[in-house]
VEXROLUM-704918 format. One record per residue (C-alpha): residue number from 0; x, y, z; residue in one letter. Coordinates in steps of 0.5 Angstrom, whole numbers, plus 500, padded with zeros to 3 digits. Layout:
<atoms>
[NUM,[X,Y,Z],'A'] ...
</atoms>
This chain:
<atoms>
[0,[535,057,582],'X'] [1,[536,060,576],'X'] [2,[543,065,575],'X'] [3,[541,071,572],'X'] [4,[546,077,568],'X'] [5,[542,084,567],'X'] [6,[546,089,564],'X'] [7,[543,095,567],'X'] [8,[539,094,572],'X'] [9,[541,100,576],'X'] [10,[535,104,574],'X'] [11,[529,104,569],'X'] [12,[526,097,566],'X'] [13,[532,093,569],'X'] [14,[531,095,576],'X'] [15,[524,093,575],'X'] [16,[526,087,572],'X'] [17,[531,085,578],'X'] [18,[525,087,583],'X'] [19,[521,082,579],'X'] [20,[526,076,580],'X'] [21,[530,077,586],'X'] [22,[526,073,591],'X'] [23,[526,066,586],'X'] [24,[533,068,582],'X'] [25,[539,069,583],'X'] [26,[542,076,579],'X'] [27,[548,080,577],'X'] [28,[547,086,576],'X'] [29,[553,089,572],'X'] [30,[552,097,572],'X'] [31,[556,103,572],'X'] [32,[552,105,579],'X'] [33,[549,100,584],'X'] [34,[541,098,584],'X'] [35,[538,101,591],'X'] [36,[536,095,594],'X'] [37,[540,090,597],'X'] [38,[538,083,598],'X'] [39,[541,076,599],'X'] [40,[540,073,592],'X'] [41,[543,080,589],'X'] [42,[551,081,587],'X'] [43,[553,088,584],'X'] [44,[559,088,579],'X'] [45,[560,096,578],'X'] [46,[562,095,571],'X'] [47,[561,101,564],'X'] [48,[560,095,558],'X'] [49,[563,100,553],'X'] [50,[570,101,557],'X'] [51,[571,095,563],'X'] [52,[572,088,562],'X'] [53,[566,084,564],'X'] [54,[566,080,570],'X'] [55,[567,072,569],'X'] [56,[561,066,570],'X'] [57,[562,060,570],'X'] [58,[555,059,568],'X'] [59,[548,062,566],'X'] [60,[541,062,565],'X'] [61,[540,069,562],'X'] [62,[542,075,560],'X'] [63,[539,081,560],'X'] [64,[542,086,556],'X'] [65,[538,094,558],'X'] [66,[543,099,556],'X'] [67,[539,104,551],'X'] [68,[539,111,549],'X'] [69,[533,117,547],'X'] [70,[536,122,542],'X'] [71,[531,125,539],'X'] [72,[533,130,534],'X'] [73,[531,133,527],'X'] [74,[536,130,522],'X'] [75,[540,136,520],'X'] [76,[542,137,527],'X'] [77,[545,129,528],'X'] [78,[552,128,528],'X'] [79,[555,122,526],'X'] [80,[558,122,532],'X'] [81,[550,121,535],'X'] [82,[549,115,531],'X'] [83,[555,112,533],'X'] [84,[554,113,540],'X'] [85,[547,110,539],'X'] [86,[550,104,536],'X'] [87,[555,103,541],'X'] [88,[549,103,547],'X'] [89,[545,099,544],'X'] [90,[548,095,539],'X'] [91,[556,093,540],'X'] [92,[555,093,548],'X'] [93,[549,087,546],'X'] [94,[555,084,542],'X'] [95,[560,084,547],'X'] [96,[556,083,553],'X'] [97,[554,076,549],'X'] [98,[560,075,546],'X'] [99,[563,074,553],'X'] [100,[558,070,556],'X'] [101,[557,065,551],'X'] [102,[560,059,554],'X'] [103,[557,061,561],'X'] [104,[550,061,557],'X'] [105,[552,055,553],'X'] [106,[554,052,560],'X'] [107,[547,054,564],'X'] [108,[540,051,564],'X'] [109,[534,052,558],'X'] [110,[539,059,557],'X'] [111,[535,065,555],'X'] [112,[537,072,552],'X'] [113,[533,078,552],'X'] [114,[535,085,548],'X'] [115,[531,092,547],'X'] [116,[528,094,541],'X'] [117,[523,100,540],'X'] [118,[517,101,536],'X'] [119,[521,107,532],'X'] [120,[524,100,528],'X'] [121,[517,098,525],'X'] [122,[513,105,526],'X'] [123,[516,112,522],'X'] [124,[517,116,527],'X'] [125,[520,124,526],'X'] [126,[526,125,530],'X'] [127,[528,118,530],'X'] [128,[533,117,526],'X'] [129,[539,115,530],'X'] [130,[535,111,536],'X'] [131,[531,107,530],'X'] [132,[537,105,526],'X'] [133,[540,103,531],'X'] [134,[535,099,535],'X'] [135,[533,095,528],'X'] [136,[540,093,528],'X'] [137,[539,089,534],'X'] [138,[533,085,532],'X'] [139,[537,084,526],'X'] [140,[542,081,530],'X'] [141,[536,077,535],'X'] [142,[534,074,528],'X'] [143,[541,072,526],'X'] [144,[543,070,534],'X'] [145,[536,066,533],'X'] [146,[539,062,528],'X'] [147,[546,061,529],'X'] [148,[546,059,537],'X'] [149,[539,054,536],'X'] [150,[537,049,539],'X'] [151,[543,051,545],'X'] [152,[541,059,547],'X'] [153,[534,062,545],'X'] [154,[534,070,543],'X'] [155,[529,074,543],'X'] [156,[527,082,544],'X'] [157,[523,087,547],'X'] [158,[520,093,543],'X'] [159,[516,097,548],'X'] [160,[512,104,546],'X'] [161,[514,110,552],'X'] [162,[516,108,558],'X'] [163,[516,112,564],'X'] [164,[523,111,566],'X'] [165,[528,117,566],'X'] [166,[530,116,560],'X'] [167,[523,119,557],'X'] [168,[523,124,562],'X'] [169,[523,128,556],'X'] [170,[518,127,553],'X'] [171,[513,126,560],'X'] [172,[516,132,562],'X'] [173,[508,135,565],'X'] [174,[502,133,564],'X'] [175,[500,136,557],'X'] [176,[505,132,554],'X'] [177,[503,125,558],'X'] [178,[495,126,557],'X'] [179,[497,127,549],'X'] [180,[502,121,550],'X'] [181,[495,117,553],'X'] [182,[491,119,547],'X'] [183,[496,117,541],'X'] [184,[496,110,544],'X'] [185,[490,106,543],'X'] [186,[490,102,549],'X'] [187,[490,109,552],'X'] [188,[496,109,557],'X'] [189,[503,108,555],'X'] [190,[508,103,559],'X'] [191,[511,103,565],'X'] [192,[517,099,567],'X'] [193,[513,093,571],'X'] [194,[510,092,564],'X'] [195,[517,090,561],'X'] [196,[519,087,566],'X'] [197,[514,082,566],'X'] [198,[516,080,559],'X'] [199,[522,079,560],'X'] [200,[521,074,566],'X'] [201,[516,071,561],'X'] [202,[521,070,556],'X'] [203,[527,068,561],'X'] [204,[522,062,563],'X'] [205,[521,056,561],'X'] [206,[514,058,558],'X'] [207,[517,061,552],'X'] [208,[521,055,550],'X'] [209,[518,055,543],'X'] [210,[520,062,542],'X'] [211,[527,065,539],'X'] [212,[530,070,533],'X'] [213,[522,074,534],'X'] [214,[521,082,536],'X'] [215,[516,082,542],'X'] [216,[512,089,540],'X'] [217,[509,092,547],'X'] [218,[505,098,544],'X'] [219,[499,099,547],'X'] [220,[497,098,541],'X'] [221,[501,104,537],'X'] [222,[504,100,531],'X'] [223,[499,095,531],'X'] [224,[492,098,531],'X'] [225,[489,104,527],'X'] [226,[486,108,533],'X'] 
</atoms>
């Protein structure tokens, strides 16, 4: 049974990786607050990545890294301290989260890491600029880890469209605003959090061992067809 580490799995995308795995892998979730779910092969660490010390593991196959942030505003009303913000969620809390478990992953079986990206990164967005700067900078580092920890570590990250977790509870606020969401996207419907999850486990498993360093886009078509 393979050993794997979320970040974030309390909620959103990493609680619907975590309902995806549970029954064939063992998983640490490493959270500030604690998946509701219990389960045998489920171990909960309450953790705050940017602040805490990361709990030790002699070993691991994966590392799933899901902390993000939405923060939609017109450049003349981001601070510097926006930016800053979003590059420590989701930028260096990746870093440290893969700087520490580097000897576990080494020590594991086929190791895989996944981080988050966002379709912002690739298709201009008004309002984007902090989340967009930030989430290119992590597939600047998948590229760059892709590289440096072959043959041992694949790497790889996800780049969904909307998805409809909390975070994006904004921007899906009533029905107007999902059914214009529907029609921008041509494969007419936005992500849910099942969808990513079953990516993820795609890209922890052994079917994906060819592949490392790339930005997988789930778009519902947005970035990749005209509609």
């Amino acid at each position: 049974m393979k050993k794997i580490a979320i970040v974030g799995g309390s909620k959103g995308i990493g609680n619907a990786i975590i309902h995806q795995l549970l029954e064939t892998h063992e998983i640490v979730n490493i959270s500030r607050s604690a998946p509701e779910i219990s389960h045998p092969n489920l171990t909960h660490y309450e953790c705050d990545v940017l602040v805490d010390d990361l709990p030790e593991m002699e070993h691991l196959d994966g590392l799933v890294y899901c902390p993000g942030s939405i923060n939609l505003k017109p450049i003349n009303r981001l601070s510097i301290e926006d930016f800053r913000s979003d590059f420590e969620i989701n930028v260096l809390g990746a870093v440290k989260c893969i700087q520490f478990y580097l000897k576990a992953l080494k020590n594991g079986n086929q190791p895989s890491i996944v981080l988050f990206s966002t379709v912002a990164s690739k298709l201009g967005m008004p309002f984007h600029a902090s989340i967009a700067t930030a989430k290119s900078g992590v597939e600047g580092l998948v590229r760059s880890l892709g590289a440096e920890l072959a043959p041992t570590i694949r790497i790889n990250a996800i780049a969904p469209t909307v998805t409809d977790t909390s975070l994006a509870e904004k921007i899906l606020r009533n029905d107007a605003m999902r059914e214009k969401m529907v029609e921008r996207h041509p494969l007419k419907k936005y992500l849910n959090p099942d969808d990513v999850a079953y990516m993820a486990e795609f890209l922890l498993s052994k079917k994906s061992n060819s592949m490392s360093g790339q930005v997988f886009e789930l778009d519902c078509g947005i970035v990749s067809i005209k509609n």
